[in-house]
ROROFI-939664 format. One record per residue: residue in three letters; x, y, z of N, C-alpha, C, O in turn; residue number from 1. Coordinates in Angstrom, 3 decimals. Layout:
N
> ala;X;Y;Z;X;Y;Z;X;Y;Z;X;Y;Z;NUM
...
//
This chain:
73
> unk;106.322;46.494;124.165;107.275;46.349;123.096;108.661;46.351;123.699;109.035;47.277;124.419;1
> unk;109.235;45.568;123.478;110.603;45.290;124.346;111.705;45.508;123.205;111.764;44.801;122.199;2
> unk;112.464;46.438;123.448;113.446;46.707;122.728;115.025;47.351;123.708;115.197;47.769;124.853;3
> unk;115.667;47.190;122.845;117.249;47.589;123.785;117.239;48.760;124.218;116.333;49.496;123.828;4
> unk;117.910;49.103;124.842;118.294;50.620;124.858;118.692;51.495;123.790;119.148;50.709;122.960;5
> unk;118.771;52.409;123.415;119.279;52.794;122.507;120.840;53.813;122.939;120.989;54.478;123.964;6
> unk;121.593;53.688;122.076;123.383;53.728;122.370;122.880;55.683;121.551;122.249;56.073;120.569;7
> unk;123.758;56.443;122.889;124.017;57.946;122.157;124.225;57.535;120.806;123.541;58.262;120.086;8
> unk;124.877;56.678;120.125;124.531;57.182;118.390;123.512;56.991;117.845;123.091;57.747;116.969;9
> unk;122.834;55.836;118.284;121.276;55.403;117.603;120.497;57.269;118.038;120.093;58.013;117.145;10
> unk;120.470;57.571;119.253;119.354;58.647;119.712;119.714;59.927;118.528;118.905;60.635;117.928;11
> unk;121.611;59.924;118.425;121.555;61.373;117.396;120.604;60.930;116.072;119.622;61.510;115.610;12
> unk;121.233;59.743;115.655;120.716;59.419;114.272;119.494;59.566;114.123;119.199;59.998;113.008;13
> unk;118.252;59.291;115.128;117.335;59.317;115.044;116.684;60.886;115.446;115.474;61.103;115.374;14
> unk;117.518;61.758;115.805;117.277;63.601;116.023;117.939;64.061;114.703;117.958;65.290;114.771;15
> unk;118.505;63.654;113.503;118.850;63.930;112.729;118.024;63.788;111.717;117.991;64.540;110.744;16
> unk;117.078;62.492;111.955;116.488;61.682;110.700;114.980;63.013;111.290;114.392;63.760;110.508;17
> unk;114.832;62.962;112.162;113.721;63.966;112.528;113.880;65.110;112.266;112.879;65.400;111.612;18
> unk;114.742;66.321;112.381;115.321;67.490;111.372;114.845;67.315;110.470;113.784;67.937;110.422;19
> unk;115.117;66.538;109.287;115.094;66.616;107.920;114.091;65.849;107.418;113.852;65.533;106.252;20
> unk;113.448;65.548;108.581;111.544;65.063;107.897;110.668;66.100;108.588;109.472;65.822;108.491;21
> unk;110.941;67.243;109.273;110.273;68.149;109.959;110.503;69.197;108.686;109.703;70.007;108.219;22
> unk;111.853;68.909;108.289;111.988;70.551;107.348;111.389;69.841;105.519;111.408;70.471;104.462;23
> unk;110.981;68.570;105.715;110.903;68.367;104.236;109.337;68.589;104.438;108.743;69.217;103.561;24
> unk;108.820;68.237;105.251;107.159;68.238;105.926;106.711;69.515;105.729;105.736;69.717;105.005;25
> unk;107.671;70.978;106.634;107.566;72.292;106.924;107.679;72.452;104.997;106.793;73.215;104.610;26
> unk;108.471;71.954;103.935;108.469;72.450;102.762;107.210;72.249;102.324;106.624;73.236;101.880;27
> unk;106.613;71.142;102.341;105.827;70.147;101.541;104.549;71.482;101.731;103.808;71.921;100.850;28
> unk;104.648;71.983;103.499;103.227;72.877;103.351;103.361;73.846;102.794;102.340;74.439;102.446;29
> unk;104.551;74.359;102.508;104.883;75.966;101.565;104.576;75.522;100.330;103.614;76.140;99.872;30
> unk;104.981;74.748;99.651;104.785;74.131;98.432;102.913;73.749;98.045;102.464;73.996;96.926;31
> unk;102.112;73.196;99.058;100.766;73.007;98.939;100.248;74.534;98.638;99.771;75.037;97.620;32
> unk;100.507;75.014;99.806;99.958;76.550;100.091;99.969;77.249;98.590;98.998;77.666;97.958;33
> unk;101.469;77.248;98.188;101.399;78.501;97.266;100.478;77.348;96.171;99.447;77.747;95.629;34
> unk;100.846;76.327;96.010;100.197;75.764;94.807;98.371;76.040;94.834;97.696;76.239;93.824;35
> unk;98.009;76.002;95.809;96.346;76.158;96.130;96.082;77.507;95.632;95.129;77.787;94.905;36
> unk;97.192;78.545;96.159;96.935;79.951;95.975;96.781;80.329;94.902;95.962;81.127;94.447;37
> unk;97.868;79.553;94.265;97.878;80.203;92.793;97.655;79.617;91.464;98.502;79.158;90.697;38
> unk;96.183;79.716;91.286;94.803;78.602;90.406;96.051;78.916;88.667;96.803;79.777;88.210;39
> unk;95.573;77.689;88.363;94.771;76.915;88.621;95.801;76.026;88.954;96.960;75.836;88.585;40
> unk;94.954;75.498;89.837;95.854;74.344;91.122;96.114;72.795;90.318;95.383;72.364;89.426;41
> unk;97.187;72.178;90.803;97.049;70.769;89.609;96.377;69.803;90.990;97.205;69.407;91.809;42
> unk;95.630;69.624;91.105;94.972;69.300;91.881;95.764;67.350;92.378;96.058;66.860;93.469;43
> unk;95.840;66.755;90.833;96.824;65.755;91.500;98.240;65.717;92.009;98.753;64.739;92.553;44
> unk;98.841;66.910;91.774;100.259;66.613;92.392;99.669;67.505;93.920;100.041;66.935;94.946;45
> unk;99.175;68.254;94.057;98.662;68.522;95.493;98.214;67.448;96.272;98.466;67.430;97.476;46
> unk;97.279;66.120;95.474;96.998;65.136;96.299;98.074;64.027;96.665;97.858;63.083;97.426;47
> unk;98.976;64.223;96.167;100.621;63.404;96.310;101.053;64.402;97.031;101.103;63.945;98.173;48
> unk;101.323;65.263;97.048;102.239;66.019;97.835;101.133;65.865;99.279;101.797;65.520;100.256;49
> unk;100.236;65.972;99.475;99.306;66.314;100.698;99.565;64.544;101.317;99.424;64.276;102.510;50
> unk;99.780;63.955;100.734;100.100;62.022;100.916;101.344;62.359;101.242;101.301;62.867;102.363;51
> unk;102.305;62.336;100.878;103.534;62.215;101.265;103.704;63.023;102.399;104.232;62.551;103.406;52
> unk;103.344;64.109;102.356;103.189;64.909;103.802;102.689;64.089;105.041;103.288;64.304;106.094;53
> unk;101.560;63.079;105.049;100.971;62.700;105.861;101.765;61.094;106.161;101.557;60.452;107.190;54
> unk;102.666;60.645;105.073;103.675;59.440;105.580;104.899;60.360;106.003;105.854;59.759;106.495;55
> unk;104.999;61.796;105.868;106.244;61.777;107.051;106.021;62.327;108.044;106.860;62.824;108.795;56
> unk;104.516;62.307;108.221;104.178;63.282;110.274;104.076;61.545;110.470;104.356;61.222;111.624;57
> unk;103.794;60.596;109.734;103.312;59.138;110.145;105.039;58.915;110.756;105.252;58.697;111.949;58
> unk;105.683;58.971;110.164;107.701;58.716;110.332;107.899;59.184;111.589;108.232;58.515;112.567;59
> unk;107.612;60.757;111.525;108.156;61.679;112.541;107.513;60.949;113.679;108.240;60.269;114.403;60
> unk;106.641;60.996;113.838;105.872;59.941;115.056;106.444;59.081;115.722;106.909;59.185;116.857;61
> unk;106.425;58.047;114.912;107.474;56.819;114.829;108.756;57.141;115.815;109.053;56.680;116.917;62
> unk;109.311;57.994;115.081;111.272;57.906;115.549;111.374;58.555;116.587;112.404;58.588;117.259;63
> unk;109.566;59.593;117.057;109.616;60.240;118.526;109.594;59.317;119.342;110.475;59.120;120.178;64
> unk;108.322;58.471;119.154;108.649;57.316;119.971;109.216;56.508;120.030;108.748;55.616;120.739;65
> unk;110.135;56.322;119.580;111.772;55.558;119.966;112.496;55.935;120.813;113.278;55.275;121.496;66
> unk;112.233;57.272;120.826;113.018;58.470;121.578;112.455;58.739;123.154;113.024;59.456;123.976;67
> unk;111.219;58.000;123.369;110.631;57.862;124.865;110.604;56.853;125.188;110.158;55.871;124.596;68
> unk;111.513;57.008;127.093;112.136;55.381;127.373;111.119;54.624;127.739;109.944;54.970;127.862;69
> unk;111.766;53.194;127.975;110.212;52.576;128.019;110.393;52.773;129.576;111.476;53.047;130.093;70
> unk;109.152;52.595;130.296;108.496;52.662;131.801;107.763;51.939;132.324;106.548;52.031;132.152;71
> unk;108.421;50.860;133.243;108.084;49.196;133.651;106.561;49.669;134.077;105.980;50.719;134.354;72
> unk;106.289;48.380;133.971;104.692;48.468;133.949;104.614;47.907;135.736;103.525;47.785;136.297;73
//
């Protein structure tokens, strides 16, 4: 995958955009947790919330590897 370098502002932007999908992710499991704990559970907003959780470890992924340079083959 051939892409540019990325310029010190692209790398903050992208350690910033990772912060705040780590701490919305880190919410999403406090939010599952207590909801499971404490019946009766709504079982569909747990299955949206447990989805959306799993498109932002899919994100976080993503913008890590942007963040590792590429290494000539």
């Amino acid at each position: 995958m051939a892409m540019h370098p990325l310029s010190d502002t692209d790398i903050g932007d992208i350690h910033s955009q990772l912060r705040e999908l780590r701490t919305e992710h880190h919410d999403l499991d406090l939010v599952i947790a207590h909801l499971i704990d404490n019946p009766p559970p709504d079982e569909l907003l747990i299955r949206r919330l447990k989805k959306r959780k799993l498109l932002l470890k899919d994100r976080i992924f993503l913008l890590e590897q942007m963040l590792v340079p590429d290494i000539p083959a």
